[in-house]
VOSETOR-410099 format. One line per field, with one value per residue (C-alpha): residue number from 1; x, y, z. Coordinates in nm, 2 decimals. Example, Ala and Ser with C-alpha at 12.3 -4.5 7.8 and 13.67 -1.06 7.14 Angstrom:
// residues 2
nr <- (1;2)
px <- (1.23;1.37)
py <- (-0.45;-0.11)
pz <- (0.78;0.71)
END
This chain:
// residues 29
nr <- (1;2;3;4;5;6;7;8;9;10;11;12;13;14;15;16;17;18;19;20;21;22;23;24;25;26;27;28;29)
px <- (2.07;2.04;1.98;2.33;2.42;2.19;2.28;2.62;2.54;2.29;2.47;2.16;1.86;1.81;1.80;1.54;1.31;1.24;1.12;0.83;0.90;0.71;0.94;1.26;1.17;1.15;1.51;1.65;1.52)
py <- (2.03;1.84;1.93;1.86;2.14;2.40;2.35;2.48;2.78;2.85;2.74;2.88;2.76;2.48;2.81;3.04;2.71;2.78;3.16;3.24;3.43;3.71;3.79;3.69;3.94;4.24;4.18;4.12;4.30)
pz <- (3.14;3.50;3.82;3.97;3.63;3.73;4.08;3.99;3.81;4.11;4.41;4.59;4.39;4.69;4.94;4.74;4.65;5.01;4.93;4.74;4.44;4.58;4.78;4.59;4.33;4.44;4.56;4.29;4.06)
END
C-alpha cells in the first residue's frame, strides 16, 4: 500500500500527524 492509498482511506491522516497520539486517543477510543 502507498501513501496516496492510505491517504484515501484516511482522508485526515495529514491533519492528526499534527496531533500527538496522546491526545488523539482518548478521542477515539
Amino acid at each position: 500500500m502507498t501513501g496516496q492509498e492510505d491517504r484515501e482511506v484516511h482522508p485526515y491522516s495529514d491533519f492528526l500527524e499534527h496531533i500527538p497520539k496522546s491526545v488523539i486517543e482518548p478521542l477515539i477510543a
